[in-house]
Backbone bond lengths (Angstrom), bond angles and torsions (degrees), N, CA, C in turn:
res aa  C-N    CA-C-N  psi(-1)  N-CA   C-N-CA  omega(-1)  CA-C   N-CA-C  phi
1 X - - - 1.438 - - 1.533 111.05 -
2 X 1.322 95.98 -40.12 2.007 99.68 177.63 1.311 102.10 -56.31
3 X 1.563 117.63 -40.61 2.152 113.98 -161.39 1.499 86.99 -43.02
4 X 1.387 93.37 -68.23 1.713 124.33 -161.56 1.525 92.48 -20.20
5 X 1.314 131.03 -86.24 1.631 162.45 -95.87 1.896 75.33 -98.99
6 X 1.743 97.90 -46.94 1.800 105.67 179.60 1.557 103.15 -36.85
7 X 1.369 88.96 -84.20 1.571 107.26 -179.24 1.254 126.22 -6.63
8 X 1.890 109.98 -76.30 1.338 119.71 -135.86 1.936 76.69 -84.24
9 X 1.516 111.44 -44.68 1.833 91.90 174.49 1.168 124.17 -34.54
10 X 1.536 120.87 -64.98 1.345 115.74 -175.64 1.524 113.39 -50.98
11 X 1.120 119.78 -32.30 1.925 126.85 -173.22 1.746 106.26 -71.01
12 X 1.142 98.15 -26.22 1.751 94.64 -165.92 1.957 97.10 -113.74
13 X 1.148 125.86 -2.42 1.027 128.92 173.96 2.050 102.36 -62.63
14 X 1.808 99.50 149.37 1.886 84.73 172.13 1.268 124.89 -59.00
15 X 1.028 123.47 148.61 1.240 131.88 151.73 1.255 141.97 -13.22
16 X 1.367 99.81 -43.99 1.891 133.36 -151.79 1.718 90.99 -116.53
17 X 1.443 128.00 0.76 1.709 112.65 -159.29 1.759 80.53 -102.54
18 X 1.665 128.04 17.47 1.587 121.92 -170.96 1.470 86.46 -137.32
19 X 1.724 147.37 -11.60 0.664 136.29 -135.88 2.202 94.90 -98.07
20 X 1.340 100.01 148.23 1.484 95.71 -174.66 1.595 90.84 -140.90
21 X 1.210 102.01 175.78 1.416 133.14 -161.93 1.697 111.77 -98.10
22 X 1.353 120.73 25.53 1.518 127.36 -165.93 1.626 109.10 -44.48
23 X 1.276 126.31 -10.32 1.200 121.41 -162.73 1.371 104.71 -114.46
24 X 1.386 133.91 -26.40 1.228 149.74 119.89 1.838 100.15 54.52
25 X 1.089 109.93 143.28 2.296 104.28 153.12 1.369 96.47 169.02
26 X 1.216 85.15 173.79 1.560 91.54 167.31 1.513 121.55 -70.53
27 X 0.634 88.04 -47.48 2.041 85.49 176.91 1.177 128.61 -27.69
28 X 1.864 87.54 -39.42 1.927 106.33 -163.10 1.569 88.29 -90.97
29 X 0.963 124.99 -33.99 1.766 128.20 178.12 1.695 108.57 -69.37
30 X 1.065 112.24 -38.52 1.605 93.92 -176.36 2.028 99.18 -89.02
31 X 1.003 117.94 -19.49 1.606 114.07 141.10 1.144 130.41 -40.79
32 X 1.110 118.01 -59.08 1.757 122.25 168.86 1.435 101.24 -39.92
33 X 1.429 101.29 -81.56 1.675 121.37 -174.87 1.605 116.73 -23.79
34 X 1.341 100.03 -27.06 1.174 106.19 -176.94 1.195 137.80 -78.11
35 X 1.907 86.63 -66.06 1.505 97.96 152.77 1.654 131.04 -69.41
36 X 1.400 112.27 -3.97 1.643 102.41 155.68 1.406 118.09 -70.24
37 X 1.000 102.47 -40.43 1.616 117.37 -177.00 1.812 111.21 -39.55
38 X 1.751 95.18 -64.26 1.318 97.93 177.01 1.472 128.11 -72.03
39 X 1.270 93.11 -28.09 1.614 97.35 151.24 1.602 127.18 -42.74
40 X 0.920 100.50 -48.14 1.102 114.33 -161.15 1.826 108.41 -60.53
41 X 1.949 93.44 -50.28 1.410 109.92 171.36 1.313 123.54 -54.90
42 X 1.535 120.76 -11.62 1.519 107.31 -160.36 1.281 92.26 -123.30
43 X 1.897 129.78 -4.09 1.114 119.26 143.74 1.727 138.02 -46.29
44 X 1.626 92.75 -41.52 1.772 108.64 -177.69 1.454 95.33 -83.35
45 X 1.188 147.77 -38.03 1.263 128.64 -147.22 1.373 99.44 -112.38
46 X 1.375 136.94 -49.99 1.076 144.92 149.85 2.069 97.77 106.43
47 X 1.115 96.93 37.26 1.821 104.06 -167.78 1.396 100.75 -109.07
48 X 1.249 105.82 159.78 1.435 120.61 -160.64 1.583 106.38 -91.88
49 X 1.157 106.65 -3.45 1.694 105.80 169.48 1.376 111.30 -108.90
50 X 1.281 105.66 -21.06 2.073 97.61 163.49 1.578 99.74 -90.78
51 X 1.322 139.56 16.81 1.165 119.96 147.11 1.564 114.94 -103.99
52 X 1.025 127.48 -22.29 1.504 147.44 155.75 1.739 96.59 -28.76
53 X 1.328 103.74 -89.74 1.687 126.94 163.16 2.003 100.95 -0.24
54 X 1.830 64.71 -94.01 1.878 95.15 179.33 2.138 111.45 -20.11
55 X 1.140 102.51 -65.73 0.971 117.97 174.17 1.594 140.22 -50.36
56 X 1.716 106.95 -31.59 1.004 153.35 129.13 1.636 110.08 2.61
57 X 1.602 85.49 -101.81 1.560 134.25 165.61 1.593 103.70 -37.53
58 X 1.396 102.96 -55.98 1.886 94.52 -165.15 1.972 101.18 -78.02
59 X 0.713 128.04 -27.91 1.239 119.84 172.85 1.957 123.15 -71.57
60 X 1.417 94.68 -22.08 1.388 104.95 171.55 1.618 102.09 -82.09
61 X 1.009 110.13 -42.86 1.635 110.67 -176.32 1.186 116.96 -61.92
62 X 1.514 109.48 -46.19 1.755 109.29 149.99 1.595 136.48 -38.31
63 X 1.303 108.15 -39.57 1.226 123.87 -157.60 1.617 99.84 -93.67
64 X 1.361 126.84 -25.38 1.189 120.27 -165.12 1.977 90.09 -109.06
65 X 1.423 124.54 -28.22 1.433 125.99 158.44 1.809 102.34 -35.64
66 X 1.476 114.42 -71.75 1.249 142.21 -153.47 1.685 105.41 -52.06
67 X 1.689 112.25 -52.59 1.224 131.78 159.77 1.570 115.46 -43.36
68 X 0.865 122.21 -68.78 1.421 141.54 -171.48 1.836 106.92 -40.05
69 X 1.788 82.81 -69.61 1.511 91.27 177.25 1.947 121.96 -62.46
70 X 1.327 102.99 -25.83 1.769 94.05 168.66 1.406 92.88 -70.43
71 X 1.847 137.45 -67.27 1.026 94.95 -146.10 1.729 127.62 -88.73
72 X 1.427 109.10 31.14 1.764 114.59 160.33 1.088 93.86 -84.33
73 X 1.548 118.48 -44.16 1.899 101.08 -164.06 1.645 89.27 -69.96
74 X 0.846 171.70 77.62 1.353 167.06 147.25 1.590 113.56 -142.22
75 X 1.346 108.12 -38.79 1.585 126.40 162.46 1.361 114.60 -68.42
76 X 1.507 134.82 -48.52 0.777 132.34 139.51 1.544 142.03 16.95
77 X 1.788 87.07 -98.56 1.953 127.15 -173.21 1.918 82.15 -69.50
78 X 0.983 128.12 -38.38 1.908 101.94 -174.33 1.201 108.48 -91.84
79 X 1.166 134.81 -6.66 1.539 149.62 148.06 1.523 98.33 -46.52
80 X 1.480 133.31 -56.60 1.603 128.35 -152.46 1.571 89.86 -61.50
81 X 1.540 138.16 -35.99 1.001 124.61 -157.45 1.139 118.19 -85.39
82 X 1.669 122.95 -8.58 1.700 116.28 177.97 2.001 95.15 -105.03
83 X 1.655 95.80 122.05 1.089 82.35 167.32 1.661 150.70 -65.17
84 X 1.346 94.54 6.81 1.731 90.53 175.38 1.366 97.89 -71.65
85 X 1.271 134.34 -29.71 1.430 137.11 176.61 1.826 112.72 -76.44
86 X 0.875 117.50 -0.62 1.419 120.74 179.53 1.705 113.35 -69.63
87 X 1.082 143.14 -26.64 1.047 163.98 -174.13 1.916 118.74 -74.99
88 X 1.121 96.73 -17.77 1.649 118.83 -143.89 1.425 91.71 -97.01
89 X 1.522 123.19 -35.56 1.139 136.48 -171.78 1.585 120.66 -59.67
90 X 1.539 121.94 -28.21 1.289 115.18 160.94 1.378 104.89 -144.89
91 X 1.911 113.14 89.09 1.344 100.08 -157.35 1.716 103.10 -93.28
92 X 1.534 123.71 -22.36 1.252 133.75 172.77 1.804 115.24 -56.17
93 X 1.174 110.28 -43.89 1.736 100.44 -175.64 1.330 108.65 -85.68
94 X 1.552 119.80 -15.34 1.583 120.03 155.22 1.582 126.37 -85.71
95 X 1.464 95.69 11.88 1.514 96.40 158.75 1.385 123.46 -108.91
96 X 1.171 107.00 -28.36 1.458 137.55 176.97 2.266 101.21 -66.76
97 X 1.265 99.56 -32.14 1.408 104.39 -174.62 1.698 107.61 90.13
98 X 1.076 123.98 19.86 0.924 131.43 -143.86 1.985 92.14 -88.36
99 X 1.460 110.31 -41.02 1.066 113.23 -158.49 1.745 97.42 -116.36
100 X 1.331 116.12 19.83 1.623 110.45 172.94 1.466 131.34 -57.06
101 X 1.611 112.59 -18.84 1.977 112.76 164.86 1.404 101.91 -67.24
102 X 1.071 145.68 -21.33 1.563 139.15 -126.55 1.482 88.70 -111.46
């Protein structure tokens, strides 16, 4: 009855309480930094060229986020084909035990 009680928690738990940042770097972090930064400026000053800036910044921060994340998902998908990487593909519900009949 306990497996069970295991189980159906982990199944009905969110989604997002396993969710991580795999795509993650520095790049995309000194982006942030950045655009908080200017954020930050066009909070105090409230001028149309630190939102100009701001704006700037957040679309670059996007754009280099956006980059990043295709190319892990791309690192990734040619990873599925060597099997030492085969494993990798659902590594949370095989930690959880989730998927041990399978």
């Amino acid at each position: 009855m306990t497996e069970t009680a295991q189980i159906t928690r982990a199944l009905s738990k969110d989604p997002c309480s396993h969710k991580e940042t795999w795509w993650w770097n520095e790049e995309i972090a000194e982006a942030a930094r950045e655009k908080k930064k200017k954020y930050g400026n066009w909070k105090k000053d409230k001028l149309t060229e630190a939102w100009k800036e701001y704006k700037k910044i957040r679309q670059n921060a996007k754009r280099v986020t956006s980059l990043a994340k295709g190319k892990k998902q791309k690192e990734c998908a040619s990873n599925l084909s060597d099997p030492k990487h085969q494993n990798e593909i659902f590594p949370i519900p095989k930690q959880q035990g989730l998927l041990a009949n399978c």
